[in-house]
VEXDREN-2710 file (C-alpha; in Angstrom, 1 decimal):
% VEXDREN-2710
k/r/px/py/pz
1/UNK/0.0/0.0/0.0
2/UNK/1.3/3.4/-1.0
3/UNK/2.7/5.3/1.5
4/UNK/0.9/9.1/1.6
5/UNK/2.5/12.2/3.3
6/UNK/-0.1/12.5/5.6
7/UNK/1.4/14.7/8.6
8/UNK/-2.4/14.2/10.5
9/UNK/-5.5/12.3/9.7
10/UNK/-8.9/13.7/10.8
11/UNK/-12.0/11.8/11.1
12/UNK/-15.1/14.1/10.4
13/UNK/-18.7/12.7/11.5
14/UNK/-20.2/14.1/9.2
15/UNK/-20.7/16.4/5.9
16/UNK/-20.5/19.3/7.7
17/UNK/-17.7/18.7/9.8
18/UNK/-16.0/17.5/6.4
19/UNK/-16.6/20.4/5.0
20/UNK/-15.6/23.1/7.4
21/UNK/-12.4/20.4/7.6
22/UNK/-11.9/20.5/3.7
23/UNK/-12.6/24.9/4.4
24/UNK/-9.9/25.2/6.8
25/UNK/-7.5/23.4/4.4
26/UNK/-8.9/25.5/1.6
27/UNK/-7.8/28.9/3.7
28/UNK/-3.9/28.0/4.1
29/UNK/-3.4/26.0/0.7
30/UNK/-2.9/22.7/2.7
31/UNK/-3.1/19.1/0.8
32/UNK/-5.9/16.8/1.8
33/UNK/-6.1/13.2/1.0
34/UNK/-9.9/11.4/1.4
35/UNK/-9.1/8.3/2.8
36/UNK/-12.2/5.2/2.2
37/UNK/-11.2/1.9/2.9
38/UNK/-7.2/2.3/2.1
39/UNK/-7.6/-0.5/-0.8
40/UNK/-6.8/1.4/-3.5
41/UNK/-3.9/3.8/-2.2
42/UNK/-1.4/2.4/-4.9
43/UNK/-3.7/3.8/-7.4
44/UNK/-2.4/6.8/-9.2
45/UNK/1.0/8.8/-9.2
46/UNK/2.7/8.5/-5.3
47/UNK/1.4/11.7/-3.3
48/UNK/4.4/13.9/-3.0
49/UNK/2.4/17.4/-1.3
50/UNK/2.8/16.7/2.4
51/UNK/-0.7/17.1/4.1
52/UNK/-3.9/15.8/6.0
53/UNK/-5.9/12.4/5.7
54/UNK/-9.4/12.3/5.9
55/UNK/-11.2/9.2/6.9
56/UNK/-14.5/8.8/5.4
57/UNK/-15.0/6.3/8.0
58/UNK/-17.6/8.2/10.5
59/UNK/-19.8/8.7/7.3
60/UNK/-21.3/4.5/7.3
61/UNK/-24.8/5.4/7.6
62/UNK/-27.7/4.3/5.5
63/UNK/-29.6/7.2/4.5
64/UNK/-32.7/5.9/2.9
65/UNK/-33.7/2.7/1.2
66/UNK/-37.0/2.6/0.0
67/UNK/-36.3/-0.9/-1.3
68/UNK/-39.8/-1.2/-3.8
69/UNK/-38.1/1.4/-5.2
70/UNK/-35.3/-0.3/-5.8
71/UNK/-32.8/2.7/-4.8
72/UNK/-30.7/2.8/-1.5
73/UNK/-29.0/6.1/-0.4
74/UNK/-25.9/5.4/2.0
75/UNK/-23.0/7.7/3.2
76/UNK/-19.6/7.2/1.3
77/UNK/-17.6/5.4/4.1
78/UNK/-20.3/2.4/4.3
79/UNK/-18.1/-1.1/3.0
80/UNK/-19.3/-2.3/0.2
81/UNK/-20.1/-5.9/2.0
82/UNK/-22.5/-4.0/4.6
83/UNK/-23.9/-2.5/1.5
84/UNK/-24.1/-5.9/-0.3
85/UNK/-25.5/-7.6/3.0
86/UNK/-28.0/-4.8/3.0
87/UNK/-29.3/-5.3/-0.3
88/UNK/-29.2/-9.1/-0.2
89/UNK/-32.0/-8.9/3.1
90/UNK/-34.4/-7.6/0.8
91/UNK/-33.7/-9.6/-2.4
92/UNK/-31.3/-7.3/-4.1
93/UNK/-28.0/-6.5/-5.1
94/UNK/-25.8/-4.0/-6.8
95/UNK/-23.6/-5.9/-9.4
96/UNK/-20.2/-4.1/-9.6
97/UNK/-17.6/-6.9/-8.1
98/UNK/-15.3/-4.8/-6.2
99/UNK/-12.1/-6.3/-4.7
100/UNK/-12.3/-6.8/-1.0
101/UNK/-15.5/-6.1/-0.3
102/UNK/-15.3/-6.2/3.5
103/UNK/-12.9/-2.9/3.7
104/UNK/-13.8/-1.3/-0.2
105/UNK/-15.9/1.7/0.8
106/UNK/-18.7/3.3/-1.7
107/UNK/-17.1/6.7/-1.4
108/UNK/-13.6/4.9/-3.1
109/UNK/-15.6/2.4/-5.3
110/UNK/-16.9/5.2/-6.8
111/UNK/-13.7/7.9/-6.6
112/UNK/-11.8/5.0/-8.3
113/UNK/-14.5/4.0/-11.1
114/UNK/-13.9/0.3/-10.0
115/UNK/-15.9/-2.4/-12.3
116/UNK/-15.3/-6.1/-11.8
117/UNK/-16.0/-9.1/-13.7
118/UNK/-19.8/-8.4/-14.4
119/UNK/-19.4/-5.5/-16.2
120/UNK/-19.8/-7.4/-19.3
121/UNK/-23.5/-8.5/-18.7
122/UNK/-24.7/-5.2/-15.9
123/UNK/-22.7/-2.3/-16.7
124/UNK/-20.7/0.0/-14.9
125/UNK/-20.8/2.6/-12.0
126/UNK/-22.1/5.0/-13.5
127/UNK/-24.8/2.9/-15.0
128/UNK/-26.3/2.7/-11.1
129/UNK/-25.1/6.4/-9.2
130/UNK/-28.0/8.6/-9.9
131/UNK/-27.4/10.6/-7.0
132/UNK/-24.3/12.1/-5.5
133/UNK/-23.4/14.5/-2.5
134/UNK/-19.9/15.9/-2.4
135/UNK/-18.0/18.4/-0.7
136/UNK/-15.5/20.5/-3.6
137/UNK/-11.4/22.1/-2.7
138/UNK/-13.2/25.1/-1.3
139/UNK/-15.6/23.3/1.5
140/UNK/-18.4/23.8/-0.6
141/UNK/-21.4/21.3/-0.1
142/UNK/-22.7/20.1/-3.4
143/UNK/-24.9/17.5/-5.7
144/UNK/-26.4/15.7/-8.3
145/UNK/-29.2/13.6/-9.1
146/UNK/-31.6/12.5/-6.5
147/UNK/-33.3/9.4/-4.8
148/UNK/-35.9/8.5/-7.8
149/UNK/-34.3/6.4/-11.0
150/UNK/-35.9/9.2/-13.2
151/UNK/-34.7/12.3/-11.8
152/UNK/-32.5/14.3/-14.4
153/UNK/-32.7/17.3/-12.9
154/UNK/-29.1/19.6/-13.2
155/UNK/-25.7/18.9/-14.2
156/UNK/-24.8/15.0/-14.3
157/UNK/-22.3/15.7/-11.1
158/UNK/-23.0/11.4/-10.9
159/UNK/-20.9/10.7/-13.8
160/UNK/-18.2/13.7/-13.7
161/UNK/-17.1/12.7/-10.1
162/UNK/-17.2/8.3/-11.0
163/UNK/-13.6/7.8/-11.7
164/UNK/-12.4/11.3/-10.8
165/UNK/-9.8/9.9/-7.7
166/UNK/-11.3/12.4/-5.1
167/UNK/-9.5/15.2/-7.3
168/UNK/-13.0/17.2/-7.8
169/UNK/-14.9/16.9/-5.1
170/UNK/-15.0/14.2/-1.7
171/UNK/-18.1/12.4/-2.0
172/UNK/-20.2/12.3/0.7
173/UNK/-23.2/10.6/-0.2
174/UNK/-24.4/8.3/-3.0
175/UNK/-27.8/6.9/-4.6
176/UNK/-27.8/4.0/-6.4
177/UNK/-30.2/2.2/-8.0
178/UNK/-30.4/-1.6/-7.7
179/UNK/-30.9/-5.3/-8.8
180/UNK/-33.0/-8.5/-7.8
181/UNK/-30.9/-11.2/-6.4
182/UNK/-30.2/-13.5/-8.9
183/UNK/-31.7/-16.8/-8.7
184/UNK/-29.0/-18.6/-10.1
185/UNK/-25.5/-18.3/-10.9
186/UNK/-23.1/-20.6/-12.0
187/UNK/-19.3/-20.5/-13.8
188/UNK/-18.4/-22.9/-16.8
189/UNK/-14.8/-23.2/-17.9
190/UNK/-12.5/-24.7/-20.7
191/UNK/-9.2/-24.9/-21.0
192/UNK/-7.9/-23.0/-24.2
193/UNK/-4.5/-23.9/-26.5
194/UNK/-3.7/-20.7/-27.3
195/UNK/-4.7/-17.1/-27.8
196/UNK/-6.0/-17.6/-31.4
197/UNK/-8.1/-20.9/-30.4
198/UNK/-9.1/-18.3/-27.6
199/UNK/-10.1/-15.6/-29.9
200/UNK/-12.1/-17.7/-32.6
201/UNK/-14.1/-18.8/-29.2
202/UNK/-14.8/-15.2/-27.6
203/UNK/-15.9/-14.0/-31.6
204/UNK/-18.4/-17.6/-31.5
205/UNK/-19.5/-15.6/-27.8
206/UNK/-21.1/-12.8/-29.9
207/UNK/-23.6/-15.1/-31.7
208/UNK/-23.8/-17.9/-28.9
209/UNK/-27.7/-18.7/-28.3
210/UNK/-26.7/-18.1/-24.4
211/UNK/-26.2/-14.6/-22.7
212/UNK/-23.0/-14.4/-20.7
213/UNK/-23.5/-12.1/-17.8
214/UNK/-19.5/-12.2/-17.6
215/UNK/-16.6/-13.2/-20.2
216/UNK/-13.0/-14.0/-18.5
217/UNK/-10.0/-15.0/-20.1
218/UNK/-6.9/-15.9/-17.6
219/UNK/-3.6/-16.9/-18.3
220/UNK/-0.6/-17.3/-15.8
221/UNK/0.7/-18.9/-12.9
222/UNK/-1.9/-17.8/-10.6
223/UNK/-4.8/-19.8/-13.0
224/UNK/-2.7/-22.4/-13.3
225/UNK/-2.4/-23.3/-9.5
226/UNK/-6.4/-22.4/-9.2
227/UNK/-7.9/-25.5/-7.8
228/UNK/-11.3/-24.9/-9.7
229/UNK/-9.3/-25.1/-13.2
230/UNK/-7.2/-28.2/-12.6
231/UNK/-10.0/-30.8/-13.7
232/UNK/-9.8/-29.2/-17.0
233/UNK/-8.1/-31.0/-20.0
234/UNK/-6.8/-30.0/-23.5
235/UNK/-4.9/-27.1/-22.8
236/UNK/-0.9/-27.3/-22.2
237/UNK/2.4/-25.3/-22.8
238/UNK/3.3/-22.1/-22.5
239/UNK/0.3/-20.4/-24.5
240/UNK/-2.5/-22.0/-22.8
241/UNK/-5.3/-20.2/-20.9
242/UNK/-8.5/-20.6/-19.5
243/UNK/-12.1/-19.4/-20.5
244/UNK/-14.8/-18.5/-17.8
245/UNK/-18.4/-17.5/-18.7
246/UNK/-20.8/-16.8/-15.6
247/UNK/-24.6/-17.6/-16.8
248/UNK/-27.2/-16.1/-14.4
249/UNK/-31.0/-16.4/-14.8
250/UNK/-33.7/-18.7/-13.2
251/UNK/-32.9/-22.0/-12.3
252/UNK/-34.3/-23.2/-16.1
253/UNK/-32.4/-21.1/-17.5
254/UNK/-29.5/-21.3/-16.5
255/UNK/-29.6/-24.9/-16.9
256/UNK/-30.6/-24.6/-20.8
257/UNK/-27.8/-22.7/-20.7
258/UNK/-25.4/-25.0/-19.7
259/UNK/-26.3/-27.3/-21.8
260/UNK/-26.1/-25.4/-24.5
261/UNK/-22.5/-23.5/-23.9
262/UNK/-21.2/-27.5/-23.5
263/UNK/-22.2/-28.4/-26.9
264/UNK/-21.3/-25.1/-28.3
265/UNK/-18.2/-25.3/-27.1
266/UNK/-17.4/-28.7/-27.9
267/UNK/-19.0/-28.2/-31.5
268/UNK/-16.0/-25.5/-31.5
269/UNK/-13.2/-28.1/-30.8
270/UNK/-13.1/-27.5/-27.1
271/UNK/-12.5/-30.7/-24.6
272/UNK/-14.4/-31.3/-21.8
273/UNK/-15.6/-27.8/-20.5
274/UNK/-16.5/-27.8/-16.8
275/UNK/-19.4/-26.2/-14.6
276/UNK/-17.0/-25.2/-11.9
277/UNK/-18.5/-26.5/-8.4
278/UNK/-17.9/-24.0/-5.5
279/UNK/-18.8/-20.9/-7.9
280/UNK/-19.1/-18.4/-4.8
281/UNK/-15.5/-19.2/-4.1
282/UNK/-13.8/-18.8/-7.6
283/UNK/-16.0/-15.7/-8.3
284/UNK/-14.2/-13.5/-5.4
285/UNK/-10.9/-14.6/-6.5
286/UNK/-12.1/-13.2/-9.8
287/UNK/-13.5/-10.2/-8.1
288/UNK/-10.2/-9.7/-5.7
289/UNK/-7.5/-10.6/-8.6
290/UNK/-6.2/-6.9/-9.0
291/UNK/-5.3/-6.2/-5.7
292/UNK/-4.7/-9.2/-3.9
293/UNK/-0.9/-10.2/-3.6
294/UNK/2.5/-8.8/-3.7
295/UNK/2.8/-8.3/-7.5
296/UNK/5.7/-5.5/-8.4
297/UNK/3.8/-3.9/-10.8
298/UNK/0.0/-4.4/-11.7
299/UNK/-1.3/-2.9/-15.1
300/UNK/-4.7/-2.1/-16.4
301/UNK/-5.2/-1.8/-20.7
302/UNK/-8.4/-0.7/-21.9
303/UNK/-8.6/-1.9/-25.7
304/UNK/-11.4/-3.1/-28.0
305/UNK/-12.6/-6.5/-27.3
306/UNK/-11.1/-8.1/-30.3
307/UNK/-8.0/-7.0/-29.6
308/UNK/-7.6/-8.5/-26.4
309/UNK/-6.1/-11.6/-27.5
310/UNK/-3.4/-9.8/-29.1
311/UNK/-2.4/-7.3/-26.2
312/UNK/-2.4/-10.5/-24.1
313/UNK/0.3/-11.9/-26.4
314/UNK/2.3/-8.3/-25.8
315/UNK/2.3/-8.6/-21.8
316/UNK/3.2/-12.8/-22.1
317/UNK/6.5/-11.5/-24.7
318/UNK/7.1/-9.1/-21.5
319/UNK/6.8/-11.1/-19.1
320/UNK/6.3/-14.8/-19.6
321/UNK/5.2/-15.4/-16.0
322/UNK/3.2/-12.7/-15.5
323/UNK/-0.8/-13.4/-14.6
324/UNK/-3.1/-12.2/-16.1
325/UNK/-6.8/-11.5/-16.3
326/UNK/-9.5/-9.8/-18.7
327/UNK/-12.8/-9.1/-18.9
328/UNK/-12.8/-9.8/-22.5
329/UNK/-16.4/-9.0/-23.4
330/UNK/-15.5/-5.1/-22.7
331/UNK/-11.4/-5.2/-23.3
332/UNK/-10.6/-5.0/-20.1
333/UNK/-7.3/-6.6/-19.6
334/UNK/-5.3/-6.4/-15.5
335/UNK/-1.6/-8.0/-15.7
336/UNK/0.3/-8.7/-12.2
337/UNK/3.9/-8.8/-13.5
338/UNK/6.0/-11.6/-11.9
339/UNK/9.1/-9.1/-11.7
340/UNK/9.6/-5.7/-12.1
341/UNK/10.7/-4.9/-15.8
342/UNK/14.8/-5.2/-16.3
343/UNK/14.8/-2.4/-19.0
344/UNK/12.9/0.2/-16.4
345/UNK/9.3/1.4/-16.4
346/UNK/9.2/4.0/-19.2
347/UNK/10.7/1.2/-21.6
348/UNK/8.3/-1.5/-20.9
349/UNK/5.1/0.9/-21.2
350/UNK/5.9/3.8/-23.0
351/UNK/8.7/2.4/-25.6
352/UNK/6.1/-1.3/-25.4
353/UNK/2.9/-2.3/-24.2
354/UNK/1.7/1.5/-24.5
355/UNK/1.6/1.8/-28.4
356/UNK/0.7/-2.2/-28.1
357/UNK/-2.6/-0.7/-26.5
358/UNK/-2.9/2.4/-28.9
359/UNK/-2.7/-0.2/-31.4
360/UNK/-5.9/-1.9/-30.0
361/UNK/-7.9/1.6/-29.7
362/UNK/-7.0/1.6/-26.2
363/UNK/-4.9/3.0/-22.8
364/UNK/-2.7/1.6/-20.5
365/UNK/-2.2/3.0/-17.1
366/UNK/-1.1/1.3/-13.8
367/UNK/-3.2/0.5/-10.8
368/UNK/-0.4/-0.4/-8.5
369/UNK/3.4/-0.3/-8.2
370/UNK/4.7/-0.6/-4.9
371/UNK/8.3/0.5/-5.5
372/UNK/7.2/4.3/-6.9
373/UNK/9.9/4.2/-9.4
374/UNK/9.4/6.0/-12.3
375/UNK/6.2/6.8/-12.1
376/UNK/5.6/9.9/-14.0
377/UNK/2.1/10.9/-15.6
378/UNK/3.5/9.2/-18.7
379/UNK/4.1/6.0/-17.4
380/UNK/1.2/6.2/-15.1
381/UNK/-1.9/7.4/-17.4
382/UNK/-0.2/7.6/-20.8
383/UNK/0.3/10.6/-23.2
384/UNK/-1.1/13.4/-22.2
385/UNK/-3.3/14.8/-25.3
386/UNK/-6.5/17.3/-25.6
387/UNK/-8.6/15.6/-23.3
388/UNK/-6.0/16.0/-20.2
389/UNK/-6.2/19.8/-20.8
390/UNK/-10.0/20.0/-20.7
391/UNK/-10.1/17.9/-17.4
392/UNK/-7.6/20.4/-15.3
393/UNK/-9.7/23.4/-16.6
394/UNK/-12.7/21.7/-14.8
395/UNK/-10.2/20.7/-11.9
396/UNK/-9.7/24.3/-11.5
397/UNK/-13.1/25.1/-11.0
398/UNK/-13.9/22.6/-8.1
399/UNK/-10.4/22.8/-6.7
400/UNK/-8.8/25.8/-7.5
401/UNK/-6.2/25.7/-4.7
402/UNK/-5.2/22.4/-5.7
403/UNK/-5.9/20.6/-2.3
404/UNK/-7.7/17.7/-3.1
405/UNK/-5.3/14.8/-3.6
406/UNK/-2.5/17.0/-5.6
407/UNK/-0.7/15.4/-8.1
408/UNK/-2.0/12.1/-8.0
409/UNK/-4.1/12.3/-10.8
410/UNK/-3.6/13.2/-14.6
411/UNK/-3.5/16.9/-14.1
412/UNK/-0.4/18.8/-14.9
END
């Protein structure tokens, strides 16, 4: 976990005393760092601006959950498990798979844009914030949205401040709106020979008579000693990988669907696919892969979906050992590197898997690297073009000071 200059960490109740917190700071120019559940602290350039934590913590409370309305309205520093455990009394559930659920707050799911594995079949974030409460670099209270699914009244503060790192404003409060539990869920896997066996079967995906609520292809040393996946036969060697769909639906269909992925797959050349048993278990090591172990350097590319394949062959001719996970259906593609790379930072992303992303329509940035070395905004977020300039002209207007976690973002 990154290490921030923090010389004092305050722990506000509530909004107000946030906000006259976030004032005072405002008033002498001093740094402040919002502070959720401390799992994604690695996550952005290494805080350099020495200055004050603040723990979203005292805000936990559950604000309003009308639950036939199917919204719930909680404070930022309630854990996404509370959240989840919540939900799940009343039959329903917000799909967004965030990694370590039991100290991931709502205030950082949302401050870091997090999706997980279901993205492919439910969406994103900001497919379910329709109401926000925030506190800007000047102590001023502010929002968006409101309680009701239908309410578009005034700027779309839900979708500026998803993903914005608490750089624009420290969310306070959010509305989201919700799911029914599902009735069923279960995982099916084959093994895979290769990344173009694996890219004729994710292209079959598109016109498959089943609807995948998630699409995972893994590769590495961390699948391979997966206990779920060792049953499975047909794939070996160097290139092989595995292929994970999650089917969810009633009990019949999910069952039909079954069925039908098996002889799909096998239609396609595939050997013996597998419903995978304990599918709770292998899920949250799906959901958790990003930020559980002690990788040196974890990456996350955002390309086209067909062009997952090949930026998986880039990071394997990087780093043979690395492992490696992506939500294919949305090109979504998180590498934990096995070592850090020999020829430095900047050559392995900028001078490599950098224009390997552009070439894929996509990004590259990095979600954790321990060590801090070279970590510029190059490195971190990738070249700095039009958009960049358009987002610090709207950081100046929430934070004009700069206070709000400076420099750890892609301003400049």
């Amino acid at each position: 976990m990154a290490d921030l200059p923090i010389k004092t960490t305050l722990a506000p109740a509530d909004q107000a005393e946030l906000a006259a917190a976030v004032a005072e700071a405002y008033g002498v120019g001093s740094a402040i760092y919002p502070i959720g559940g401390g799992t994604s602290l690695d996550f952005g350039l290494p805080a350099k601006t020495p200055g004050s934590g603040l723990s979203l913590a005292g805000l936990n409370r559950i604000v309003d959950y009308p639950a036939r309305d199917m919204t719930v309205t909680v404070e930022s520093g309630v854990t996404m498990k509370s959240l989840s455990d919540l939900l799940a009394k009343e039959g329903q559930r917000l799909p967004l798979g965030v990694p370590l659920a039991e100290k991931a707050t709502v205030g950082g799911m949302v401050a870091t844009n997090w999706n997980g594995p279901m993205r492919y079949g439910c969406g994103t974030v900001r497919d379910y914030v329709i109401g926000i409460s925030a506190v800007d670099g000047r102590g001023m209270a502010f929002k968006g949205g409101g309680r009701v699914v239908k309410n578009v009244a005034g700027y779309d503060f839900c979708k500026l401040l998803t993903g914005s790192l608490g750089t624009l404003g420290i969310v306070t409060q959010v509305t989201f709106k919700v799911r029914p539990l599902l009735e069923q869920f279960t995982l099916m896997a084959c093994a895979v020979q290769s990344t173009r066996q694996a890219e004729k079967l994710l292209a079959a995906l598109v016109n498959s008579a089943t609807t995948p609520a998630a699409i995972e292809l893994l590769s590495g040393p961390v699948w391979d000693a997966e206990p779920a996946l060792k049953t499975l036969a047909g794939a070996s060697g160097p290139e092989k990988l595995y292929l994970v769909v999650g089917l969810e639906g009633s009990a019949t269909e999910v069952e039909w669907m079954i069925g039908r992925m098996h002889d799909e797959w096998c239609q396609q050349g595939v050997e013996a696919p597998i419903t995978i048993g304990d599918a709770a278990d292998f899920w949250k090591k799906l959901v958790d892969f990003p930020t559980v172990g002690n990788a040196p350097l974890v990456l996350k590319a955002s390309v086209v979906p067909s062009g997952v394949t090949r930026f998986i062959d880039a990071l394997r001719a990087l780093d043979p050992q690395a492992s490696i996970q992506s939500h294919a259906g949305n090109g979504i593609v998180i590498a934990r590197l096995s070592t850090f790379p020999k020829e430095g930072l900047s050559r392995a992303l900028v001078g490599n898997l950098q224009p390997a992303a552009a070439l894929q329509h996509g990004s590259l940035m990095v979600l954790s690297n321990p060590s801090g070395n070279e970590m510029t905004h190059q490195s971190a977020w990738g070249g700095l073009d039009a958009p960049f300039t358009l987002m610090s002209a709207v950081k100046q207007k929430f934070d004009p000071k700069n206070i709000l976690n400076p420099g750890r973002f892609v301003y400049v």
